[in-house]
C-alpha positions, 0 to 999 in steps of 0.5 A: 500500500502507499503511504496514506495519513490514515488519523482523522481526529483523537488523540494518538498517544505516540510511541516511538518504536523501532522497526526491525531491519528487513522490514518495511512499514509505511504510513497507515499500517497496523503495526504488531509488537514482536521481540521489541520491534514494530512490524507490519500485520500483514508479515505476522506467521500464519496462524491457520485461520482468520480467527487466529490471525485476527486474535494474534494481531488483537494481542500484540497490536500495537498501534497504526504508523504514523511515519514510514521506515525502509526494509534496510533501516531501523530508525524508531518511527512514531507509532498512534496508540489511540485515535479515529482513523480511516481504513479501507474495509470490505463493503460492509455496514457498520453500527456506532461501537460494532468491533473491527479486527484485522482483514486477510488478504486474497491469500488467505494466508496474512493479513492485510496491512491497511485493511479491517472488517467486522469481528464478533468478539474482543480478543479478535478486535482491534477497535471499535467502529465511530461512524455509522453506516447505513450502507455498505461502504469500502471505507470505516472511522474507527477508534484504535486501542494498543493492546500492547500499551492500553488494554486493547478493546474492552467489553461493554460494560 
């Protein structure tokens, strides 16, 4: 994906992280914490099914890019913790607080670096959705939640 400024409103909560030499990160993607390093979602291991996946991004997410980093560099880049953003999804409609997780690519084998869709429960979800809509659209506001630095997404009280 290209780099795409992705942050609509909220606050981000940065960190600064590094990213490990041989990967590439650019600005939009959900990033995963692994061995102290940021890492794009869509290199984490397969882990047999999309409910896996999703449920191992849900754990280590750390948060959404907001600077790039090239595959022969380890320059720490600024990472959103929190925050609205906007992300492509596949043509869903979308409810105020509906949970949204991590999305496979075609292959079935990882997931996608910039893209979401509808989960059922917490520990798949990555944040919830904040604007809703009424038809199917390729585009989601959603509030993120590290669960590597705030807990990730809770249940509803």
């Amino acid at each position: 994906m290209a780099n795409i400024m992705r942050w609509r409103y909220g606050d981000t909560n940065p960190v600064m992280m590094p990213v490990e030499v041989g990967f590439s990160v650019e600005i939009g993607d959900l990033l995963y914490l692994e061995a102290g390093n940021a890492r794009p979602a869509s290199s984490m291991p397969d882990q047999g099914t999309l409910a896996a996946n999703q449920e191992l991004l849900h754990d280590k997410f750390l948060g959404v890019a907001m600077q790039s980093s090239k595959a022969e560099t380890a320059t720490p880049i600024r990472v959103a913790t929190s925050g609205v953003f906007e992300l492509d999804c596949i043509a869903e409609s979308f409810e105020l607080g509906d949970l949204l997780g991590g999305h496979e690519e075609a292959t079935g084998t990882q997931l996608d670096q910039q893209v979401v869709m509808g989960v059922a429960t917490e520990n798949l979800a990555i944040g919830r959705c904040v604007k809703r809509t009424l038809t199917p659209e390729n585009k989601v506001l959603l509030e993120i939640v590290s669960t590597v630095v705030r807990g990730g997404p809770q249940a509803a009280a």
